[in-house]
Backbone as JSON, one array per atom type, in Angstrom:
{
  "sequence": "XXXXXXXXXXXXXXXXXXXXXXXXXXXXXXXXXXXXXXXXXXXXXXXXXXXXXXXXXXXXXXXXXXXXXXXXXXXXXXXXXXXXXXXX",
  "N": [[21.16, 15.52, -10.07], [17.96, 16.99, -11.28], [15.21, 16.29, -10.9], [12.35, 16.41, -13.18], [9.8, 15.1, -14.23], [6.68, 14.32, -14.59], [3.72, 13.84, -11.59], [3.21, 10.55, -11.16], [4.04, 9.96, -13.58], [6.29, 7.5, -15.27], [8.97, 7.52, -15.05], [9.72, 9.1, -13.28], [8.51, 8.15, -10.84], [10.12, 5.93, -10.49], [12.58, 7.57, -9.67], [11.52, 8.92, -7.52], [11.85, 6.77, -5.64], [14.19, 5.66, -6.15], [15.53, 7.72, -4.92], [14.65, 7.75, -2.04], [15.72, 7.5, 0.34], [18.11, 8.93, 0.36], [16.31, 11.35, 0.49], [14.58, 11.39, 2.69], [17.0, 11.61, 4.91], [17.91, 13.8, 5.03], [19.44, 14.54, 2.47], [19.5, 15.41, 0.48], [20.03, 17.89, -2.14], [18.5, 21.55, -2.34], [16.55, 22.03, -4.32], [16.02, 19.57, -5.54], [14.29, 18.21, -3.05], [12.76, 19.58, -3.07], [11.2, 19.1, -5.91], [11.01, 16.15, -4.88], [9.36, 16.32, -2.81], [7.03, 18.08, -4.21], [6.09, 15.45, -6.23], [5.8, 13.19, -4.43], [3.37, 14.6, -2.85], [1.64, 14.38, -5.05], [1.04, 11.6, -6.33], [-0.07, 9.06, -5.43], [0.61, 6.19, -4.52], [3.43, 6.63, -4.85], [3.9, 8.17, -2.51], [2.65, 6.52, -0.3], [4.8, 4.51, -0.14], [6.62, 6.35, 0.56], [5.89, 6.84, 3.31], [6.02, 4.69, 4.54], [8.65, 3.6, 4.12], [9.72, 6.12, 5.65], [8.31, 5.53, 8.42], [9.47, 3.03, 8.97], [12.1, 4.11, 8.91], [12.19, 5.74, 11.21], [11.84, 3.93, 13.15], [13.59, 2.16, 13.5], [15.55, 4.04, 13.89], [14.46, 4.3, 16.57], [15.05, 1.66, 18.08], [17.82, 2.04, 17.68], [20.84, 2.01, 19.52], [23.79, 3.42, 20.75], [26.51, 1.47, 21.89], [29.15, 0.87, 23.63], [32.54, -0.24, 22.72], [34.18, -3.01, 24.31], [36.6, -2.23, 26.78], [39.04, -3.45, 26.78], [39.0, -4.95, 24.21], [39.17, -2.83, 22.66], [42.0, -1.98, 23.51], [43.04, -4.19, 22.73], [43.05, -3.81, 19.94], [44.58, -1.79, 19.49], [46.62, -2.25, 20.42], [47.09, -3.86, 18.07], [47.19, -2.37, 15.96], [49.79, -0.58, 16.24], [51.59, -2.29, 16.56], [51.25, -3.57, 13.78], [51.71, -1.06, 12.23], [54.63, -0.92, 13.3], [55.77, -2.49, 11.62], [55.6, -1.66, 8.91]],
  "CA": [[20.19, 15.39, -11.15], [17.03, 17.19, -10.38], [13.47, 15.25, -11.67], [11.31, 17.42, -13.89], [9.27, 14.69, -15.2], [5.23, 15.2, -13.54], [3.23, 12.8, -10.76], [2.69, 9.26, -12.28], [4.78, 9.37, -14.87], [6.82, 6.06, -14.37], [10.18, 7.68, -14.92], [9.76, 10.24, -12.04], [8.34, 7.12, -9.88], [11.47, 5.57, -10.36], [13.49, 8.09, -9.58], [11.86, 9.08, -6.58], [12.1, 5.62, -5.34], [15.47, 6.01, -6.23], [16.34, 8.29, -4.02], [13.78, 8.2, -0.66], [16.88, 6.97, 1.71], [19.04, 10.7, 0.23], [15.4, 12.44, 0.89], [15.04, 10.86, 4.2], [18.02, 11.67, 5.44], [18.05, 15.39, 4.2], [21.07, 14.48, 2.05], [19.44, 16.13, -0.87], [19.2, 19.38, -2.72], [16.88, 22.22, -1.96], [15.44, 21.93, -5.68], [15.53, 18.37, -5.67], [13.85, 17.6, -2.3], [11.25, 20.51, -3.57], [10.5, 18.4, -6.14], [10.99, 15.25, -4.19], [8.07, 16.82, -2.39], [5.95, 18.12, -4.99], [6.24, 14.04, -6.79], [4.66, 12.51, -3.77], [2.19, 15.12, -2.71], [0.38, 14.57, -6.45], [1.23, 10.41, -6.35], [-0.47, 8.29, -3.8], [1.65, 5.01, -4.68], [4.77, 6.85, -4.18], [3.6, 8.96, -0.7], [2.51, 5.54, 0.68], [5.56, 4.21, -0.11], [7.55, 7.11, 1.57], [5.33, 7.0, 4.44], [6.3, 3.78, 4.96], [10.18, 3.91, 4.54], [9.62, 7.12, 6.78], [8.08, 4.88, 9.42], [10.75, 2.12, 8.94], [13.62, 5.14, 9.25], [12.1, 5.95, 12.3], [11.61, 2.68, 14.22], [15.5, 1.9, 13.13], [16.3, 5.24, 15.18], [14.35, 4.32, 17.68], [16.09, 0.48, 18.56], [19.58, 2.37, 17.71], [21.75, 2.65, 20.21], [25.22, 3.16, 20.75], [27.5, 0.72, 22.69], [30.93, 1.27, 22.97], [33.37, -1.5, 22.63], [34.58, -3.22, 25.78], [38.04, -1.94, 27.18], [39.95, -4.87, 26.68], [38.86, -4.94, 22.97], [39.87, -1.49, 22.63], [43.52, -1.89, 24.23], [43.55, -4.84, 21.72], [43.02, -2.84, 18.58], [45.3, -0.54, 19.61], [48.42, -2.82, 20.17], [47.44, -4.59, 17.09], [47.84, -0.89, 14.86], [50.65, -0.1, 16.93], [52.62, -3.96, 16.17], [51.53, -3.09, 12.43], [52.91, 0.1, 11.87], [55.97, -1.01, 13.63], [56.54, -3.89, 10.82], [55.74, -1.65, 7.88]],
  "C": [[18.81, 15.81, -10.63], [15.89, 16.4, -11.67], [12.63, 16.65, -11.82], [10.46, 16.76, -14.52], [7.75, 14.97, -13.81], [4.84, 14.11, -12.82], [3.27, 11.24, -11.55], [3.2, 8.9, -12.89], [5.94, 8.35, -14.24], [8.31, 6.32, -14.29], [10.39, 8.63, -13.52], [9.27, 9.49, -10.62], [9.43, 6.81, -9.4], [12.27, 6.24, -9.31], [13.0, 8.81, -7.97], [12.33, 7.81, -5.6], [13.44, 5.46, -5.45], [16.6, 6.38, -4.99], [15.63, 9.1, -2.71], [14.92, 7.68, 0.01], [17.12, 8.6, 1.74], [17.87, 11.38, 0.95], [15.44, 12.61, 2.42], [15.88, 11.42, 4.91], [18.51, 12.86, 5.52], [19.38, 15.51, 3.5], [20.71, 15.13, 0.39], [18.99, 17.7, -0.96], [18.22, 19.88, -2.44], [15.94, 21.69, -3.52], [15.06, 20.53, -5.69], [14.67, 17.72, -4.43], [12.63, 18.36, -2.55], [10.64, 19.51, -4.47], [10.19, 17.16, -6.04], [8.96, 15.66, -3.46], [6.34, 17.37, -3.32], [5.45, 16.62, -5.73], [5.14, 13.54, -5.85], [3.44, 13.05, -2.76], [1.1, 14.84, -3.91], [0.28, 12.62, -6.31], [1.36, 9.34, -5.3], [0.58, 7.08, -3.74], [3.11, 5.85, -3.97], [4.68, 7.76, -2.76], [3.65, 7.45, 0.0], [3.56, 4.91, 0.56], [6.78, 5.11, 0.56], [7.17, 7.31, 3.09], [6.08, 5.68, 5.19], [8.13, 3.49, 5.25], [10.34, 5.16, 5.45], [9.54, 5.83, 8.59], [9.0, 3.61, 9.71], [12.4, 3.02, 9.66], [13.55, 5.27, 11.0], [12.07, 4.96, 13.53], [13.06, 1.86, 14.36], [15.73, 2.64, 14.15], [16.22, 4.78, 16.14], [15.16, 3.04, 18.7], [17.71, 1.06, 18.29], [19.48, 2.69, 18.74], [23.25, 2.53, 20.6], [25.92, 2.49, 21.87], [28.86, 0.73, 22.43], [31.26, 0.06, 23.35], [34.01, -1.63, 24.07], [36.46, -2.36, 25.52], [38.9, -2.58, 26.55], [39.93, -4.92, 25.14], [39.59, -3.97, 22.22], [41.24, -1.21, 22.41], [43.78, -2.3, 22.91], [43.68, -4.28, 20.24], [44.2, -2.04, 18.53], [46.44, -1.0, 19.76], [48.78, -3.42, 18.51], [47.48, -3.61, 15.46], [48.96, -0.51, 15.06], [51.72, -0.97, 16.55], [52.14, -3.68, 14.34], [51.86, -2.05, 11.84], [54.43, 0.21, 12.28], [56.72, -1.75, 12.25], [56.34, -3.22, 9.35], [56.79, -0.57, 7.58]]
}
């Protein structure tokens, strides 16, 4: 669904608000992140509000990190797929 409504207007607020995670994330459309972009270049409320889930996205990244599951945990998973596909 791309947003054609103009800055301000409260339905095009919405809707980017909607969908700043998809933007974020580059999980959206060229047209729609175009006008994702044009929305909160004209509409300070909704910029400072993407600035801010921006800066949230990023401080997430930065405490991620990946730990792999112990061994032993592992094995266990793996007998206990192995003992349920035997029994179905």
């Amino acid at each position: 669904m791309t947003m054609t409504q103009s800055a301000g207007d409260e339905e095009s607020c919405c809707w980017v608000i909607d969908h700043l995670q998809e933007f974020l994330h580059g999980e959206m459309s060229q047209d729609d992140a175009d006008a994702f972009r044009r929305h909160i270049a004209a509409c300070e409320s909704c910029m400072d509000e993407a600035d801010m889930e921006a800066a949230v996205s990023r401080a997430l990244k930065r405490c991620n990190r990946t730990v792999a599951a112990p061994l032993q945990l592992r094995s266990r998973l793996i007998q206990m797929h192995v003992s349920y596909r035997s029994q179905a």
